[in-house]
Structure formats: C-alpha cells, structure tokens
DRENVEXMAR-630923 format. One record per residue: residue number from 1; x, y, z of N, C-alpha, C in turn. Coordinates in Angstrom, 3 decimals, padded with zeros to 6 digits, always signed. Layout:
// residues N
+-----+----------+----------+----------+----------+----------+----------+----------+----------+----------+
!   n !     n_c1 !     n_c2 !     n_c3 !    ca_c1 !    ca_c2 !    ca_c3 !     c_c1 !     c_c2 !     c_c3 !
+-----+----------+----------+----------+----------+----------+----------+----------+----------+----------+
! NUM !        X !        Y !        Z !        X !        Y !        Z !        X !        Y !        Z !
...
+-----+----------+----------+----------+----------+----------+----------+----------+----------+----------+
// end
This chain:
// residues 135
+-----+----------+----------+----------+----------+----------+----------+----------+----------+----------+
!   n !     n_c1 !     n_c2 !     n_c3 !    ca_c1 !    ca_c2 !    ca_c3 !     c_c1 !     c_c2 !     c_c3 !
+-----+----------+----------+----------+----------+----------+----------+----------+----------+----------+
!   1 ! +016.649 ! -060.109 ! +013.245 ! +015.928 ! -060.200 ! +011.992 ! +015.135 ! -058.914 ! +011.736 !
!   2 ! +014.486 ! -058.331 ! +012.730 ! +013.508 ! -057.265 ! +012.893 ! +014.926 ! -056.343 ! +012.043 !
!   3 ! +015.354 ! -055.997 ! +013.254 ! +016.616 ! -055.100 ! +013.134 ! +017.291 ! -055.521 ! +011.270 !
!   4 ! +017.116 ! -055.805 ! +010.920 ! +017.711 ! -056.275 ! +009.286 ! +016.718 ! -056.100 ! +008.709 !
!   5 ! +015.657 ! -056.094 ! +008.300 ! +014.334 ! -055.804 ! +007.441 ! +014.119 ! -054.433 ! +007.791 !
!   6 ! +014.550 ! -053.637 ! +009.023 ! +014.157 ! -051.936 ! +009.307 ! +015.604 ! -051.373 ! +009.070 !
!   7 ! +016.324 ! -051.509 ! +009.089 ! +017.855 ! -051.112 ! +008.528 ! +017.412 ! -051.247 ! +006.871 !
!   8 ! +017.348 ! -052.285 ! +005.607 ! +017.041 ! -052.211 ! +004.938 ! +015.654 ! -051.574 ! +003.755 !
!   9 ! +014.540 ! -051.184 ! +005.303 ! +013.565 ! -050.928 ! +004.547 ! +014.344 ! -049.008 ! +004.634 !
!  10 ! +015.147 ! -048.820 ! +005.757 ! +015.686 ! -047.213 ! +005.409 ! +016.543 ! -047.075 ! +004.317 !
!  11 ! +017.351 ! -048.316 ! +004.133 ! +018.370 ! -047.912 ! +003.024 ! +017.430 ! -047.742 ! +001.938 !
!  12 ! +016.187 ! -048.555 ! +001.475 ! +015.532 ! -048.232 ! +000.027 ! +014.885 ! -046.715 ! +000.012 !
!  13 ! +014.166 ! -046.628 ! +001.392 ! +013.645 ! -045.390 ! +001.530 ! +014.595 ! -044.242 ! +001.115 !
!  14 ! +015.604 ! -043.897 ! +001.604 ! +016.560 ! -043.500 ! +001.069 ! +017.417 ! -043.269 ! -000.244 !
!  15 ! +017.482 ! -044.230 ! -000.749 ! +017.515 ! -044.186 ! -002.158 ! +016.281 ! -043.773 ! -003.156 !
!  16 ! +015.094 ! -044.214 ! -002.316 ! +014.122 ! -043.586 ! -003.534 ! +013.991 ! -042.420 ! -003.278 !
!  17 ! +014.083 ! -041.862 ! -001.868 ! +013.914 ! -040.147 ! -001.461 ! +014.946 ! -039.280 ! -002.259 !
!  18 ! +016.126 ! -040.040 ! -002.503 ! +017.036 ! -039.169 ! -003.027 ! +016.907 ! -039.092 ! -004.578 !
!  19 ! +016.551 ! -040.069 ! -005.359 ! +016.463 ! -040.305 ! -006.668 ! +015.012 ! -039.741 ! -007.033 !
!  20 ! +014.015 ! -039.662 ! -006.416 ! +013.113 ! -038.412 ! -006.511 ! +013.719 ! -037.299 ! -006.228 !
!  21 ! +014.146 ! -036.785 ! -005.653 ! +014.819 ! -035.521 ! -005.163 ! +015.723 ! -034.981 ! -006.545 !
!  22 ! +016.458 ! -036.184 ! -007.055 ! +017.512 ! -035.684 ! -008.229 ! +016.562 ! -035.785 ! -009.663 !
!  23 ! +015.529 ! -036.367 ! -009.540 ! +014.819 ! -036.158 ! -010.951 ! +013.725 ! -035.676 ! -011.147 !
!  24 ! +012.885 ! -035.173 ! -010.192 ! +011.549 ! -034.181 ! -010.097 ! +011.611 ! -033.234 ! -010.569 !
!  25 ! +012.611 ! -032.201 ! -010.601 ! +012.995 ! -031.641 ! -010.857 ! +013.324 ! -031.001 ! -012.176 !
!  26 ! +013.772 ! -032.085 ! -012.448 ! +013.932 ! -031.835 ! -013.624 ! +012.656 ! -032.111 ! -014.786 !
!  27 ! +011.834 ! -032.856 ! -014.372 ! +010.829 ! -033.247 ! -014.939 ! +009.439 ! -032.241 ! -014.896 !
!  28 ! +009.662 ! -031.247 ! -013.332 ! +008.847 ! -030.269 ! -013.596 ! +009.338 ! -028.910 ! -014.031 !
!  29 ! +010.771 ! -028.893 ! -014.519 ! +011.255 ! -028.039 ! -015.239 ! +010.830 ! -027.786 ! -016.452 !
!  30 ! +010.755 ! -029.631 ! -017.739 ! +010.977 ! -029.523 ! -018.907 ! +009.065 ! -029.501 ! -018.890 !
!  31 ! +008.063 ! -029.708 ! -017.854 ! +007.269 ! -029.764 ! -018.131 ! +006.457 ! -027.944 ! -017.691 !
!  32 ! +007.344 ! -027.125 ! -017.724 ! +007.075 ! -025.872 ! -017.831 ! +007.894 ! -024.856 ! -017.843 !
!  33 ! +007.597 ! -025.118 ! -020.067 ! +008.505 ! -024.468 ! -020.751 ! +008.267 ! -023.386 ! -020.987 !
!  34 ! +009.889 ! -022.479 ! -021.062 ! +009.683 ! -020.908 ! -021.498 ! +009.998 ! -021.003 ! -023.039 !
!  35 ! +008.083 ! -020.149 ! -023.203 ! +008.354 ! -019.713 ! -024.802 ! +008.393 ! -018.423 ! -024.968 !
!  36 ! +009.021 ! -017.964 ! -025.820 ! +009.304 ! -016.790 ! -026.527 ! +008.218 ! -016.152 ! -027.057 !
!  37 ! +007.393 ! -015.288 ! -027.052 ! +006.280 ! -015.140 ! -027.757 ! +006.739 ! -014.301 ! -029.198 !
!  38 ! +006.147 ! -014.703 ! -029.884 ! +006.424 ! -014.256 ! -031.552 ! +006.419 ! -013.170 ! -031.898 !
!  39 ! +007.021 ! -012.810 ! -032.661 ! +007.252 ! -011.128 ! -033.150 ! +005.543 ! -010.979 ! -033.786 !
!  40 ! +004.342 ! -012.165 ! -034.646 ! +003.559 ! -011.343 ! -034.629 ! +002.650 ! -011.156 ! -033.576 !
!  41 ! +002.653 ! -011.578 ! -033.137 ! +002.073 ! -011.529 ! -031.833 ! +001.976 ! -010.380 ! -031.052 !
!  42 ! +003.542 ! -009.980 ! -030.682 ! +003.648 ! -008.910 ! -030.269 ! +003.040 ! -008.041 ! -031.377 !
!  43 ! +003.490 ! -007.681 ! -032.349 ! +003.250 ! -007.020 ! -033.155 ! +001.880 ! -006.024 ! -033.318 !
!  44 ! +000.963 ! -007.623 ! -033.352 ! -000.753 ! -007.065 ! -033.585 ! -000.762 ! -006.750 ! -032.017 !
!  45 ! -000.603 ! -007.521 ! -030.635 ! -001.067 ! -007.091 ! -029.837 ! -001.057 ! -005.504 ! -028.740 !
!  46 ! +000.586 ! -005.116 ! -029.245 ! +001.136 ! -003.551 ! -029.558 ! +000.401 ! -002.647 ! -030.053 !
!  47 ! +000.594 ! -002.661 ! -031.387 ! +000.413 ! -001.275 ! -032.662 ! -000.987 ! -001.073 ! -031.792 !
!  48 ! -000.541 ! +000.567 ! -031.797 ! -001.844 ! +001.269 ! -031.396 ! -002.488 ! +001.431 ! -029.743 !
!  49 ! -000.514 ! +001.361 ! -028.658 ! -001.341 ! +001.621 ! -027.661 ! +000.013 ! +001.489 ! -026.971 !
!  50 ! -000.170 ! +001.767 ! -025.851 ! +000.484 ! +002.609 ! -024.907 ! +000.797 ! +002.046 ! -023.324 !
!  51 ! +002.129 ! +001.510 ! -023.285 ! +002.520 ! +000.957 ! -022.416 ! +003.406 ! +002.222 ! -021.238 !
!  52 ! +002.264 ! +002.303 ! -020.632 ! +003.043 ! +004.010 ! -019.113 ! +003.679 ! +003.245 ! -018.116 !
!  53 ! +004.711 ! +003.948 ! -017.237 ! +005.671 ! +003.620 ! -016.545 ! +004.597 ! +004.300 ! -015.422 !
!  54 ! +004.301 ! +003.852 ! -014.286 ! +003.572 ! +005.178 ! -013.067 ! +004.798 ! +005.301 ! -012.299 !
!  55 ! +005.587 ! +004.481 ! -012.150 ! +006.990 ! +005.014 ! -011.007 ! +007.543 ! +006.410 ! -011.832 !
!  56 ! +007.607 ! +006.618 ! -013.015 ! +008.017 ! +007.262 ! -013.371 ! +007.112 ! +009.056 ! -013.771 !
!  57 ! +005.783 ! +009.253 ! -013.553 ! +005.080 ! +010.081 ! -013.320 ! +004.199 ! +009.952 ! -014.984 !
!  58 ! +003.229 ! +011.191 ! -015.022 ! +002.301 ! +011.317 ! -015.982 ! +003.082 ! +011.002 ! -016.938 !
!  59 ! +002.756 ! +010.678 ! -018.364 ! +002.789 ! +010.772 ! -019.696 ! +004.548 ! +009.982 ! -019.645 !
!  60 ! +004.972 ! +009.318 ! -018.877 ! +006.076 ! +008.469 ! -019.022 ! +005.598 ! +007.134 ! -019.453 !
!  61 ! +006.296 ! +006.796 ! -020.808 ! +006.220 ! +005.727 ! -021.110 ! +006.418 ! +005.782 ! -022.626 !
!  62 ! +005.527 ! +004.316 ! -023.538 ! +006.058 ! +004.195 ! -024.834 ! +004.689 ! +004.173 ! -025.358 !
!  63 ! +004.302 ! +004.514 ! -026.544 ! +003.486 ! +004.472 ! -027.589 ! +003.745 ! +003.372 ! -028.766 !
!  64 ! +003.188 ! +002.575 ! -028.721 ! +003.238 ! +002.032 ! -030.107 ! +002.651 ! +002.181 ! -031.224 !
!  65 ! +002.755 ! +003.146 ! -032.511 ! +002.062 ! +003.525 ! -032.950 ! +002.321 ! +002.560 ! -034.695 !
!  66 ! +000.970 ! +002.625 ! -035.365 ! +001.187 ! +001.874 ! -036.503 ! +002.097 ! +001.855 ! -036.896 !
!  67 ! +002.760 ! +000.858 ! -038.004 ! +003.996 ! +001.083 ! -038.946 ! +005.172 ! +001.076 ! -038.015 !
!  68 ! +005.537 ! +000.705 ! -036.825 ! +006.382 ! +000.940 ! -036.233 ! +007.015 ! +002.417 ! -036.044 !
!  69 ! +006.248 ! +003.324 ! -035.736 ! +006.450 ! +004.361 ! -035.646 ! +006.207 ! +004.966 ! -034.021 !
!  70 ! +006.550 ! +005.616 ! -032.980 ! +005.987 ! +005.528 ! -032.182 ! +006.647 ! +006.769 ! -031.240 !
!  71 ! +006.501 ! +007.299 ! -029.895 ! +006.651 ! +007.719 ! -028.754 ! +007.247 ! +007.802 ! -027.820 !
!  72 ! +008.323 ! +008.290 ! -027.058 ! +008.657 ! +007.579 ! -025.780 ! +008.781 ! +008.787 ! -024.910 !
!  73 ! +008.201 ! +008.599 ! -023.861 ! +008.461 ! +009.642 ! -022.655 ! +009.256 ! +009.474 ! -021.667 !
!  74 ! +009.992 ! +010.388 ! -021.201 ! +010.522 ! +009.589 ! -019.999 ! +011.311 ! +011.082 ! -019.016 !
!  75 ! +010.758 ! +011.322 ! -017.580 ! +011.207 ! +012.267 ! -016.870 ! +011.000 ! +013.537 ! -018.376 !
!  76 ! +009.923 ! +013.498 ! -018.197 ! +009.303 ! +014.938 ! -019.120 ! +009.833 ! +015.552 ! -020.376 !
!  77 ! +010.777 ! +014.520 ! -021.307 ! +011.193 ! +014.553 ! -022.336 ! +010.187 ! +013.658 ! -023.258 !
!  78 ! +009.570 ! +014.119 ! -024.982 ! +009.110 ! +013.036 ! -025.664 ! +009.704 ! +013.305 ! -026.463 !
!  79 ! +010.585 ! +011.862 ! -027.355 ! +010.855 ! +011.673 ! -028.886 ! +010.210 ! +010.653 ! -029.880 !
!  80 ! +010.314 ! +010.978 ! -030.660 ! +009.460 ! +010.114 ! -031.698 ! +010.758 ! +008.624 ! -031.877 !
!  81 ! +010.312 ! +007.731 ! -031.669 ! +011.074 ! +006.163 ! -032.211 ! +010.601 ! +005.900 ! -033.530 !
!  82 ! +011.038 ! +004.425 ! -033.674 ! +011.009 ! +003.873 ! -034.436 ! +010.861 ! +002.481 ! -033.085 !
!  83 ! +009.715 ! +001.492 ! -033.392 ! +009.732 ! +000.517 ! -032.727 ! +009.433 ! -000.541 ! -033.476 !
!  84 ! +010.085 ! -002.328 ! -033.020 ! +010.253 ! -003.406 ! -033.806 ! +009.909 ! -004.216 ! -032.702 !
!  85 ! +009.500 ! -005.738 ! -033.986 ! +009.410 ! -007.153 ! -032.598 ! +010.213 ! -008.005 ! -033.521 !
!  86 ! +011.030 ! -008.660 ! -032.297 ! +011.335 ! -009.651 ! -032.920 ! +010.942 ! -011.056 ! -032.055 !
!  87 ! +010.490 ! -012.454 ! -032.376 ! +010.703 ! -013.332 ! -031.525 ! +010.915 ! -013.410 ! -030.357 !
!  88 ! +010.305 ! -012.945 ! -029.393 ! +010.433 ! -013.134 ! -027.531 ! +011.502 ! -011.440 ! -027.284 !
!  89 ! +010.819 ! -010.485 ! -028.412 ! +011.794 ! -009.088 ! -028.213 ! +010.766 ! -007.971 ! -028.353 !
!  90 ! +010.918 ! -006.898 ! -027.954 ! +010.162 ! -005.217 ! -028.452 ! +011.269 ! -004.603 ! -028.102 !
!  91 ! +011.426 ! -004.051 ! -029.250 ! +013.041 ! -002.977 ! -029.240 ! +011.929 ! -001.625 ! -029.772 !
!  92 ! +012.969 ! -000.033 ! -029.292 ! +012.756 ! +000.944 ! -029.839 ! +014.115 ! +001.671 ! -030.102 !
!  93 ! +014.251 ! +002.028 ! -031.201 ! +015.366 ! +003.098 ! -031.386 ! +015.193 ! +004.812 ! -031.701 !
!  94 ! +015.770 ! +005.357 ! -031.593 ! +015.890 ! +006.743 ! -031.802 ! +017.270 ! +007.755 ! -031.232 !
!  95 ! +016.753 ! +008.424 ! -030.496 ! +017.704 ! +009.207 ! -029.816 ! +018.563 ! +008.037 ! -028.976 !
!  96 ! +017.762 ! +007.006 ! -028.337 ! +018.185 ! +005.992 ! -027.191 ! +017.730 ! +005.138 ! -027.492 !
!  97 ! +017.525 ! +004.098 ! -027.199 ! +017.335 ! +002.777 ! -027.967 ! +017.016 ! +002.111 ! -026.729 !
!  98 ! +016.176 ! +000.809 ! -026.563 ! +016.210 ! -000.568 ! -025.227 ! +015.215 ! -001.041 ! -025.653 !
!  99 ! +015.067 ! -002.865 ! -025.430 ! +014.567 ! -003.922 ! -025.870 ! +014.161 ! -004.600 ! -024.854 !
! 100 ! +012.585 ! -005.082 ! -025.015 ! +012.394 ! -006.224 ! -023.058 ! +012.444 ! -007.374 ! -023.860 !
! 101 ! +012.803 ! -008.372 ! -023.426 ! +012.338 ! -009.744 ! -023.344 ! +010.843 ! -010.024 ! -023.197 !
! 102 ! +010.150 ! -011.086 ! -024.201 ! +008.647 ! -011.065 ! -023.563 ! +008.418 ! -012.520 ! -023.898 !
! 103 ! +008.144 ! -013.284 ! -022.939 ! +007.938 ! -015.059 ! -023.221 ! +007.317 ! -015.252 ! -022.209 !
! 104 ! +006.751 ! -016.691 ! -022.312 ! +005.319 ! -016.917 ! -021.766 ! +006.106 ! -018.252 ! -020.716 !
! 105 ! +005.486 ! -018.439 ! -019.687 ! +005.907 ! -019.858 ! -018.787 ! +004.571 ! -020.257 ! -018.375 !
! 106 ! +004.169 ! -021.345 ! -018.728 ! +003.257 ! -021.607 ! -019.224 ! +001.813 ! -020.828 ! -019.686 !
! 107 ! +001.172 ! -020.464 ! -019.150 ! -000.182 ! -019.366 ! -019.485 ! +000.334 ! -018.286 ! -019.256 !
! 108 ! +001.290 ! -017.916 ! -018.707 ! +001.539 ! -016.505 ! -017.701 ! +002.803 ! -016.151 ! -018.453 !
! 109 ! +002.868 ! -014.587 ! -018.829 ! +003.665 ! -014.215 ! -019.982 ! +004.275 ! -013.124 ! -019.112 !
! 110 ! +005.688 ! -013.032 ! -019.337 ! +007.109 ! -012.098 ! -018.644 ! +007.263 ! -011.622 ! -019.345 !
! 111 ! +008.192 ! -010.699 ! -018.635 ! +009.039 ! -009.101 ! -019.234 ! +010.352 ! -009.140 ! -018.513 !
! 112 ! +011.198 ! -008.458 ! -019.296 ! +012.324 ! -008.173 ! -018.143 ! +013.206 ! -007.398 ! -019.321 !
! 113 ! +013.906 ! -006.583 ! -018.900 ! +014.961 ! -005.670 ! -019.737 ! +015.651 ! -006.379 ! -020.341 !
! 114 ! +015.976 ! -006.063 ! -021.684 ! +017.480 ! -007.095 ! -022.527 ! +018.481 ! -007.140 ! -021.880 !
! 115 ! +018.664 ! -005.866 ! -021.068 ! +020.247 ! -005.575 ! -020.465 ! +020.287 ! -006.894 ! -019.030 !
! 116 ! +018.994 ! -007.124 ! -018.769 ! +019.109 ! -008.313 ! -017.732 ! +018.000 ! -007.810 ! -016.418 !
! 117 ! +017.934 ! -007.856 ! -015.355 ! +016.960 ! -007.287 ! -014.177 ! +016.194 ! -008.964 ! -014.237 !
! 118 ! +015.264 ! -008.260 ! -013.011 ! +014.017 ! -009.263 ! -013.216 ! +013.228 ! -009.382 ! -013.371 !
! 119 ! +012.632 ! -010.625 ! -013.844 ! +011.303 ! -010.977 ! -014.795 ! +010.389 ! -010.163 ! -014.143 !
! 120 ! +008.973 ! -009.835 ! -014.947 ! +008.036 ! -009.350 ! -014.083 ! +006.910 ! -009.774 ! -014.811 !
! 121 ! +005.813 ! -010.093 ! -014.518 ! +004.528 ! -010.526 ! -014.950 ! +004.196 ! -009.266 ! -015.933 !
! 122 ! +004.215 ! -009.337 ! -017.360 ! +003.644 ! -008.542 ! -018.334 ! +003.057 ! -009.079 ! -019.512 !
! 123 ! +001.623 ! -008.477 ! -020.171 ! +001.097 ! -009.001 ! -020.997 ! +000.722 ! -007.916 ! -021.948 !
! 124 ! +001.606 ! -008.342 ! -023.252 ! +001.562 ! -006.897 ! -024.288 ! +000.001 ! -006.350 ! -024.389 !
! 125 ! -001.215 ! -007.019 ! -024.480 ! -002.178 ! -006.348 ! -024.640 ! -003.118 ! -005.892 ! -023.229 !
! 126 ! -003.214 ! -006.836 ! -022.233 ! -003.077 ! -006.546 ! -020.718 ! -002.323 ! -005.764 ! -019.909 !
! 127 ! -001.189 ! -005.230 ! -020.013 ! -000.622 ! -004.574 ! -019.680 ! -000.649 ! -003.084 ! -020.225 !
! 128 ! -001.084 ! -003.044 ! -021.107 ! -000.644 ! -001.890 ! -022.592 ! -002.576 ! -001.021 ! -022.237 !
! 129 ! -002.328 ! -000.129 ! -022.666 ! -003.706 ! +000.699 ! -023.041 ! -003.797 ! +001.393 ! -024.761 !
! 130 ! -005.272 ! +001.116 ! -024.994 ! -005.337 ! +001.361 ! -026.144 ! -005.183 ! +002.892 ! -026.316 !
! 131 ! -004.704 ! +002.994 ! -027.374 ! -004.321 ! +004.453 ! -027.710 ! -002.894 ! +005.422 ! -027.653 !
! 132 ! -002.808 ! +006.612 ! -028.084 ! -001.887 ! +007.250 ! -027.439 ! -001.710 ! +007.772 ! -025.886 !
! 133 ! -001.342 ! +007.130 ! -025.060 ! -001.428 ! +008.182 ! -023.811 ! -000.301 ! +008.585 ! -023.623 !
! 134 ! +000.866 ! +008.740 ! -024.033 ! +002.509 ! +009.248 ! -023.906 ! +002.321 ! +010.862 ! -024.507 !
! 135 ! +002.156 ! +011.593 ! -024.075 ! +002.446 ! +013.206 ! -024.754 ! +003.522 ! +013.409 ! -025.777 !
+-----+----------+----------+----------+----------+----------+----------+----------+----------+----------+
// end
C-alpha cells in the first residue's frame, strides 16, 4: 500500500515538474516584452549629440546633429551624413550607410547592428554625449 501511494505521489510529482518546466517559460517570456522604441523618441533623445566608439580611438564615432544632418568618424576619416529614426531603428547615409536596432526589454534598452551581432545594453540619451564631439 505504502509502496502504491509513493510510486503515485512520483508519477504526479513528475507530471507537474514537467508541465511547469513546458509552460514557465513561456509565461516569463510573454511577460518580458521586447519593445521597439519609437522613432520620436529616438529622435528628441539624439539630435544634438554624439555617440563615440573608444575601441575605435579619438573623434570616432557619430554626431547627431539637428535636422538630421550629422557626422561620422571612423579610423580618422569624417563625412557629413544624413541621419533618420525609424521605429526600434537609427540609420545614417552618405558615403556608407548602417542602421542599429534600439528596443527596450523591459526598463533596460538594446542596441545591436541591423546587419545582426549582439545585443548590447545602449541608451540613446545615456549612452550619447551632448554636443559635437566627432571632428
């Protein structure tokens, strides 16, 4: 009898270990969602400042300058862009062109290249410095 009530209390254990196992998961997935952060968003939190690369040495990096007009340095070359947001995007074009991804999981807001790489903790106005600093 013992032996039949502890055989059965493993089979439930078992089934509920596994049926938690297959739906937790998913439940702390949909309960921390990736949003896209908004083109104005980006927008206002951009214009007027200056996101530097340091792996890449002094005055490397991008300018965002009013009007979508802007900067880019990179290995001791600067050209003038043209920079845009769109919806969970910051693109620049000119001579060369590239776009990051920027969306939020829950409080905490990512980056990562359009072309793909990985995410990295970035926050357009936290991350960014006011002003021009790109030469």
């Amino acid at each position: 009898m013992l032996k039949k009530i502890f055989s059965q209390t493993l089979k439930q254990l078992f089934i509920v270990t596994t049926f938690a196992a297959l739906i937790l998961p998913i439940s702390v997935a949909d309960s921390v969602a990736v949003t896209p952060v908004s083109a104005a968003e980006l927008q206002t939190s951009l214009s007027g400042r200056s996101w530097l690369w340091k792996a890449e040495g002094v005055g490397a990096g991008i300018y965002f300058g009013p009007g979508g007009q802007g900067t880019v340095s990179y290995r001791g070359k600067v050209k003038k862009i043209r920079w845009y947001t769109q919806n969970g995007k910051v693109c620049y074009s000119g001579s060369g062109s590239s776009c990051w991804l920027v969306y939020k999981v829950g409080r905490d807001y990512y980056s990562r290249s359009a072309r793909g790489g990985q995410p990295y903790k970035w926050h357009p106005r936290r991350s960014t410095r006011k002003g021009n600093h790109v030469f």
